[in-house]
N, C-alpha and C positions, 0 to 999 in steps of 0.2 A: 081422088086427090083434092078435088074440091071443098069436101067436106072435110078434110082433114086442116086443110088450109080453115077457114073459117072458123073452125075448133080451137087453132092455134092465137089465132088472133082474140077471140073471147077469152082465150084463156092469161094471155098476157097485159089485155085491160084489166081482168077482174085482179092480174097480181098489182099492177101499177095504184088502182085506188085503194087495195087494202095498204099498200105501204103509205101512201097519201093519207089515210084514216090513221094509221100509227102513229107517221109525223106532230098530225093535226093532235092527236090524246096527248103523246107529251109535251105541246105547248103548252096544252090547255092544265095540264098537270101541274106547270110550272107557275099560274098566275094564282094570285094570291091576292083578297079585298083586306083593306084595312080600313080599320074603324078607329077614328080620332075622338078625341076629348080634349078641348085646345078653352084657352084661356087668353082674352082678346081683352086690351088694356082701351080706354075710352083716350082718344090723343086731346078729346078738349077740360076732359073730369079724367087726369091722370091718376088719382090715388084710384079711381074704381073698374072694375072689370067684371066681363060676363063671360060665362060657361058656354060652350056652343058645341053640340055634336055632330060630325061629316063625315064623309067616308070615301075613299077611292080607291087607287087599282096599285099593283106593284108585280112582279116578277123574282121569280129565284132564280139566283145567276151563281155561278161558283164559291167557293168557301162557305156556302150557309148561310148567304147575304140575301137581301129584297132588296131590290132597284125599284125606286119610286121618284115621284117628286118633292121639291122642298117644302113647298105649299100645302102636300099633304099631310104633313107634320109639323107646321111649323105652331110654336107658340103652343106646345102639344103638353097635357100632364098626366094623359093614361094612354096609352096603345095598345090596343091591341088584330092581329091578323086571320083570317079564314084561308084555308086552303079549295082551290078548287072542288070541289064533289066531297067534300065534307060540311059537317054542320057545328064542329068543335071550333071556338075563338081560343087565341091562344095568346098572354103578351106578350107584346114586343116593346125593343130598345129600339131609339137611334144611336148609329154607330159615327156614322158622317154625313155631314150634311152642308150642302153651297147652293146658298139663298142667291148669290151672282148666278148660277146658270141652272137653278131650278132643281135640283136634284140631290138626293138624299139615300144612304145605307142603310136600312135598319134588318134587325134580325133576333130570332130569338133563343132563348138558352135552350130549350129540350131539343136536341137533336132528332127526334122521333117526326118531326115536326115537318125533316126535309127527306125525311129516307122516302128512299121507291122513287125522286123527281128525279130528272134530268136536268142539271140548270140549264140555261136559254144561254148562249154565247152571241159577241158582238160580230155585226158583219161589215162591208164599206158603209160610204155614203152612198147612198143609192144614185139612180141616172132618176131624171124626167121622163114619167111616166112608166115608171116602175111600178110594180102591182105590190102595194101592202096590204097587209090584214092585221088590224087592231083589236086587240081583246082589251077585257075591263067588265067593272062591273058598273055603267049607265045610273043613271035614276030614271025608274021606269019598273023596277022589276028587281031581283033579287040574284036572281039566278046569271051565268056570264052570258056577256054579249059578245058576238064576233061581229064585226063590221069590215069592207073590203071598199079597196079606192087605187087611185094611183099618186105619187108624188107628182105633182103640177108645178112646183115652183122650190127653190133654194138660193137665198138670200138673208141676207142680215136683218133682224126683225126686233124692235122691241119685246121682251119677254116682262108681263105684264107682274112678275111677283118681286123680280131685283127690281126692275126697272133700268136696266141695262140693253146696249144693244148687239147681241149674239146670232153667230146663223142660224137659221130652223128652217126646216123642213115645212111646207104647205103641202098637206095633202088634202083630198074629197072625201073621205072617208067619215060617214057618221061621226061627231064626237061630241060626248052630253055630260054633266057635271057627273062625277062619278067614274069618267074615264080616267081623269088625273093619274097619273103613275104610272098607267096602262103600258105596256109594250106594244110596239109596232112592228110586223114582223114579217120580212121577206124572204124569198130562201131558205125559212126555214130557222132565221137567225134576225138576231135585233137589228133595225136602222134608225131605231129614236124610241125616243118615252114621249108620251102625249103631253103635252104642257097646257093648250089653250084653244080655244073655237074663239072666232070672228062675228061677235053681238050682230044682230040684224043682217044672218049673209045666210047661204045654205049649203053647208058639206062645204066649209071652208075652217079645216082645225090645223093644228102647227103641231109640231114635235123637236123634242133635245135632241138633233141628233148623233148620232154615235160619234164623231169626232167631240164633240164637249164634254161626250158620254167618255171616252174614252180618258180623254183629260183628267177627267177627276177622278177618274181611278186610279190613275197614274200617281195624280198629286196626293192623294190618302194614303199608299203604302206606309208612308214612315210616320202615320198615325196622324196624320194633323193636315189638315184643309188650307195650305195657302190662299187659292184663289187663283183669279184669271188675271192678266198682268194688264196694267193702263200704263203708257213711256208717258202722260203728266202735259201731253202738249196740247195745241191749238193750232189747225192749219187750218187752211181755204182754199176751197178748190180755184183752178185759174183757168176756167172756161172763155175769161173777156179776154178778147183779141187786143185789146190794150193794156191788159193787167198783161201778160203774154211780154208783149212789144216793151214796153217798160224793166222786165226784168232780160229782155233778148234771148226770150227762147224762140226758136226756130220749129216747125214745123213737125219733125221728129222729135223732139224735147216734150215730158209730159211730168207731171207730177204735183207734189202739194204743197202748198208756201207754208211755211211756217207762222204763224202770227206771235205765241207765247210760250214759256216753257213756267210751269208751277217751280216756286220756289223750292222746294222739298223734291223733288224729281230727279232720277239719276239723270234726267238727258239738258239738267240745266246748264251744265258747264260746255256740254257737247254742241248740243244745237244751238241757234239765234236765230232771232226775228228774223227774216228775210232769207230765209234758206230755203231751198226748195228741194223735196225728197224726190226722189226722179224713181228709184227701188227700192223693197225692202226684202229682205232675204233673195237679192237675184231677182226679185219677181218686179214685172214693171206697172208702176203706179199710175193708172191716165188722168185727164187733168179735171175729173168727174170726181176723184175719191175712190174709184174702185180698182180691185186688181183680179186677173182672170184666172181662176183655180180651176176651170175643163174650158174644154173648146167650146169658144162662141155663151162661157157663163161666165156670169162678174161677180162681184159683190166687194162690200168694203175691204179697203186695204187690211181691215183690225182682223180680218181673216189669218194672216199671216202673224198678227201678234198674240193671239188666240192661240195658235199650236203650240207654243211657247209655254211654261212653266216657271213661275218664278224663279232670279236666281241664272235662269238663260243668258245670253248674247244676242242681242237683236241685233245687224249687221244692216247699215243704210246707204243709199248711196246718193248723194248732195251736192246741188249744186250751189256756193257760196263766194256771188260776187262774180258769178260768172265762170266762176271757176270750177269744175268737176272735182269731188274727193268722198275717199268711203270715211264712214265713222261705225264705232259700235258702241251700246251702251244694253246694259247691264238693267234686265228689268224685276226691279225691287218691288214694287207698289202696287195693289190695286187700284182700283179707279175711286172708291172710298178716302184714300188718303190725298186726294187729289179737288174734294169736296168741302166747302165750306157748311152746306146742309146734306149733313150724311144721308145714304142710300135707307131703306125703309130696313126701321131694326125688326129682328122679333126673337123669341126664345129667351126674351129678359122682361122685367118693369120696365115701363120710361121712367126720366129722370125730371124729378120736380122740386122743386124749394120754395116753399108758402112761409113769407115776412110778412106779420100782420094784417093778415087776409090777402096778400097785394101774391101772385101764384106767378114761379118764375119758371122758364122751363127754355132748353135748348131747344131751337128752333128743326124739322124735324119736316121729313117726304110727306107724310101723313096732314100734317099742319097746312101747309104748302096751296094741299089739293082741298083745304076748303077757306082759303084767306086770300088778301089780297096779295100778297108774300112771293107770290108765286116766281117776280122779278129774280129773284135771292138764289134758285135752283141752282144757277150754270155760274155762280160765282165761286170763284177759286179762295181758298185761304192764305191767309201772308204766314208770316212772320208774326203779324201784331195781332192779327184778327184770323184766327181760327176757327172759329165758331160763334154763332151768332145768339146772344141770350135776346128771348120777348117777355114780357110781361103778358101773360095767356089771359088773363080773367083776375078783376077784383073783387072778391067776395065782400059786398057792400054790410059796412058797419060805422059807428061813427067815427072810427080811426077815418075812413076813405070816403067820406065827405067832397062832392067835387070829381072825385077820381075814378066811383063804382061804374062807371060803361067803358072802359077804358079796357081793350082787348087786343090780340097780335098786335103790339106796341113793341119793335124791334129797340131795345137798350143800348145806346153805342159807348155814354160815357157814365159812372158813376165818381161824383164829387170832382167833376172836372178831367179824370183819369181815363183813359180805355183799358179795356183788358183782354187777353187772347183768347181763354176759354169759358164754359158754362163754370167749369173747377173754381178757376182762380175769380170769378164775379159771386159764388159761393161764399167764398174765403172771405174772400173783403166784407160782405153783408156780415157773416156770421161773427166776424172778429171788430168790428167795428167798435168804437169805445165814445166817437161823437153823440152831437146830439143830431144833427139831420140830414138822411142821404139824400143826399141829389140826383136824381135820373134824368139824363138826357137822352135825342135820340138824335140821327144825324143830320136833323132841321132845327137841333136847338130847342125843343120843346118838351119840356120839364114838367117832374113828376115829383113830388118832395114827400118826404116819411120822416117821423117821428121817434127816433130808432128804441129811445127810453122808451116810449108807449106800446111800440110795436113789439115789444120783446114782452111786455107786462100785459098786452090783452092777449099775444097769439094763440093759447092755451082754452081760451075763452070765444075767441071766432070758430077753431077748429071744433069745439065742443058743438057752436049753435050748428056749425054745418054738419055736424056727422062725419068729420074727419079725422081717424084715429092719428095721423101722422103728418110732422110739417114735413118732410122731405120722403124723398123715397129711400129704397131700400141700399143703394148701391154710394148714401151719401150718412146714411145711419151708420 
C-alpha cells in the first residue's frame, strides 16, 4: 500500500506541471514583438524630422486585436508584428489608441496570423504581493523573456508618456526597454500591460493596469477613443488644523476645498470656490486627497473619476457654507481641454508659422521641458487666452537685425490687441494689410516687423535655411 500511495502522488505532480506547461505555451503563444518605424518631429527645428527604429512587446486578446502600449506606436509610419516561435514579420494597423493612459489596439488583416492562439483574457486588480509574470521581448536578446515578481504597491503614478496622473501597478519583476506592451500575467490572465521602470532603482517597473485596461475598451466599442474624464477643478487638501477650524469642520468631517472651477467645465455652474467635497460616488474623501478603494489602500480620489466614461454622472457630496448637500455633474472633458499648454501631442506634425524668418509656434509639453516656460504648464485657459503663441527662434537675416537671439519669447499682444488662439494670431499676421506688426509680451517688451518686407524676402530666408515650407501642414 505503500508503494501504491507514493505511485499515486508522483503520478499527480507529473499531471499538475504538464497542465502548468500547457498553460504557460498558450501564453506564450499569445505574445507578439513589434517592430516600429516612428517619425519623431524636432519641437525646436519644427519643419524637420528623423526616422528612428524600436521595438516592443504586445499580446492577442479577443477579436484579432494586440494589446500594447501607446508609446509603442506612437508617431509610427510602418508597423509591423512577429508571432511568438515564428520568424515571419507580418504588418500591422493601429486600430485604437489613448496616449492619456498609455495604451493602444493594433492588429492585422490576414487572419492566418491569429489562428491556433488562444487570446489572453482580463483578470482583477490584483492584491499586494501577488505573484506576476511578465513576458516580452527585453533588449538583450531576440528570443522571449519571462520574468517573475510580486505586485509591491498600487497607487496613482505619473505615467511618463501622457504625462497624466493614473493608477499603476509597482511590481519587482525584471523590466528593460523592449518590455513595453508586454502582458503581465497572473492566474493565468492579464493584470496590467508593462508601461515603465524607475531610472536608477532595481526591479522597480509599473504597469496599466486592468481597470484603465478595462476602460478603454469599453470606451472604443462604438469606434472612437473618448478618453479618461477630468470634472476641470482645483482643490486643496485641508490637512491645517486652522484651514479646518476656519471653515468648521469637526473632527469627523474630511474632504477637499475647492479652490477653482475652469471656465469651459461642466462643474462650473455646480461647484464654487469654497466648497468642500466630503464624497464622491458614496466613497469618502480624507482631508489628504485620497479615498480608500481595499482595506487599509488609498490612493487619489481621481480613482473614482477614472471608472467613469465620458458622458457619465459623477455624484458629490458638498459641503457649502456649512451646509451639507449632494450635486451631480456630467463629465464631458478631458483633462486636455482643461490646459492652456496642451498634453504632449503625437501622431501628427507640429504646428509652426515662419514671418520673415521670425518662427511662430504654439507653445507645447515638449518645449516646456527644455525652456524657462515651464511656469505656464498648470495654467488654465479663459475665454480670452486659450493658448499661448512664442516666438521659437529667429533665423537671423537683415530683416532681424537686433532681434536674431530672441527665443521662447511668450507673445501676449499683437498691435495693441490679444488674441485666444495660435489659429486666430495666424489669421491676423497672415491677413494683415499694415505696414508694422507690433509684438508685445506681458512686460510690455516689444518686437516690431516690417510686414511689406517680411512677406517680400520670406521666400528668400526659407530658401538660405533649407526650408521647403513657411507653415506646417495642418495651416497649408
Amino acid at each position: 500500500m505503500m508503494i501504491l500511495r507514493v505511485w499515486f502522488i508522483v503520478i499527480l505532480g507529473f499531471s499538475l506541471v504538464a497542465a502548468d506547461e500547457k498553460i504557460d505555451d498558450e501564453i506564450k503563444d499569445a505574445i507578439v514583438k513589434i517592430y516600429t518605424v516612428s517619425q519623431v518631429y524636432s519641437s525646436k527645428a519644427p519643419w524637420n524630422s528623423s526616422t528612428f527604429r524600436t521595438s516592443g512587446s504586445g499580446c492577442i486578446i479577443s477579436g484579432n486585436r494586440i494589446l500594447t502600449n501607446a508609446h509603442v506606436v506612437a508617431n509610427h509610419t510602418f508597423l509591423e508584428v512577429k508571432r511568438y516561435g515564428t520568424t515571419k514579420r507580418v504588418q500591422a494597423k493601429v486600430l485604437h489608441v489613448s496616449h492619456q493612459a498609455d495604451l493602444a489596439i493594433i492588429t492585422v488583416d490576414d487572419e492566418e496570423f491569429f489562428k491556433g492562439v488562444k487570446p489572453l483574457t482580463l483578470n482583477a486588480l490584483p492584491n499586494i504581493q501577488q505573484n506576476v509574470t511578465v513576458f516580452g521581448f527585453p533588449a538583450g536578446g531576440n528570443t522571449l523573456s519571462v520574468t517573475t515578481g510580486i505586485v509591491s504597491r498600487i497607487e496613482h503614478r505619473r505615467y511618463v508618456h501622457g504625462g497624466e496622473k493614473f493608477l499603476a501597478i509597482q511590481v519587482d519583476a525584471a523590466i528593460n526597454s523592449g518590455n513595453s506592451g508586454g502582458p503581465a500575467i497572473s492566474e493565468g490572465n492579464i493584470v496590467g500591460v508593462v508601461m515603465q521602470s524607475m531610472s536608477k532603482s532595481q526591479s522597480i517597473g509599473y504597469l496599466v493596469p486592468v481597470t484603465m485596461i478595462n476602460h478603454f475598451l469599453e470606451d472604443v466599442k462604438d469606434g472612437h477613443n473618448d478618453g479618461f474624464a477630468n470634472m476641470g477643478i482645483t482643490t486643496q487638501k485641508i490637512e491645517s488644523t486652522t484651514l479646518r477650524e476656519m471653515y468648521g469642520m469637526d473632527e469627523n468631517c474630511t474632504g477637499q476645498l475647492v479652490i477653482n472651477t475652469v471656465y469651459n467645465s461642466s462643474a462650473k455652474d455646480i461647484l464654487k470656490a469654497g466648497d468642500i467635497i466630503t464624497h464622491i460616488d458614496g466613497h469618502k474623501i480624507n482631508n489628504d486627497g485620497t479615498v480608500s478603494f481595499r482595506y487599509h489602500q488609498f490612493t487619489s480620489y481621481k480613482y473614482f473619476i477614472d471608472l467613469h466614461q465620458i458622458g457619465d454622472v459623477l455624484e458629490l457630496d458638498i459641503i457649502r457654507a456649512q451646509k451639507p448637500m449632494k450635486v451631480k455633474i456630467k463629465l464631458q472633458s478631458i483633462a486636455d481641454n482643461f490646459l492652456v499648454v496642451k498634453t504632449t501631442r503625437f501622431d501628427k506634425a507640429p504646428t509652426y508659422f515662419i514671418y520673415g524668418g521670425y518662427v511662430f509656434v504654439p507653445l507645447t509639453k515638449k518645449l516646456l521641458h527644455s525652456t524657462r516656460l515651464r511656469y505656464m504648464a498648470s495654467r488654465w485657459p479663459t475665454e480670452e487666452k486659450k493658448e499661448i503663441v512664442v516666438l521659437l527662434k529667429v533665423l537671423a537675416s537683415e530683416l532681424s537685425q537686433g532681434n536674431s537671439s530672441i527665443s521662447f519669447w511668450p507673445v501676449e499682444k499683437i498691435n495693441g490687441k490679444t488674441f485666444s488662439t495660435f489659429d486666430e494670431f495666424y489669421q491676423i499676421v497672415k491677413n494683415f494689410k499694415g505696414d508694422y506688426l507690433l509684438l508685445e509680451d506681458d512686460e510690455g517688451i516689444q518686437v516690431v516687423m516690417d510686414s511689406k518686407v517680411c512677406k517680400m524676402k520670406n521666400q528668400e530666408i526659407l530658401k538660405r535655411y533649407n526650408i521647403k515650407y513657411d507653415k506646417s501642414v495642418d495651416l497649408r
